[in-house]
N, C-alpha and C positions, 0 to 999 in steps of 0.2 A: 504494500500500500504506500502509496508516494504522503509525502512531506502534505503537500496540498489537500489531500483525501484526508489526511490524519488533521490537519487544521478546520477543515469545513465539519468534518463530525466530534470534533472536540466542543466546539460552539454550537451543534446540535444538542452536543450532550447537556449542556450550559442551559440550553432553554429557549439559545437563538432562533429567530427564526428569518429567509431567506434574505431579504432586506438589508439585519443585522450583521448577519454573515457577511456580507457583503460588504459593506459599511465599515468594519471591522478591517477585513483582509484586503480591504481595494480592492475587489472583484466586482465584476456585473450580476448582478441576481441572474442574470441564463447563465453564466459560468458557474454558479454556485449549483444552479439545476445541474450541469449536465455534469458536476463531478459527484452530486450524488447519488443520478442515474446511472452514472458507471459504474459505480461501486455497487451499489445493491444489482446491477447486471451479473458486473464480473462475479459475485460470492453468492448469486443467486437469493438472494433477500429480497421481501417483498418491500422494504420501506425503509424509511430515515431513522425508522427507534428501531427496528432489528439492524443495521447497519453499525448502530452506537454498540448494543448489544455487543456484536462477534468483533467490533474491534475492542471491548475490552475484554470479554473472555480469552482475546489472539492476545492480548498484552502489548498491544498496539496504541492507544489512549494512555 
């Protein structure tokens, strides 16, 4: 998981939401989408709180 995917679900996990994220990281809120749509692609998650989930269970967070 890249540095970026670990910054946008760190502030997921926070409570952020896309906006904030964004606002935060200097990112575009569709950049914020599409690195969370990768991620729950690539690891097969249905969503933004299972995503938070298996990056801390990975000890990744």
């Amino acid at each position: 998981m890249s540095e970026r995917e670990r910054a946008v679900l760190r502030l997921v996990s926070e409570g952020c939401d896309i906006r904030e994220i964004g606002r935060r990281l200097s990112y575009s809120e569709r950049t914020v989408k599409n690195v969370l749509q990768d991620v729950t692609r690539r690891y097969g998650l249905r969503n933004r709180s299972r995503a938070v989930a298996y990056a801390l269970r990975q000890g990744l967070l």
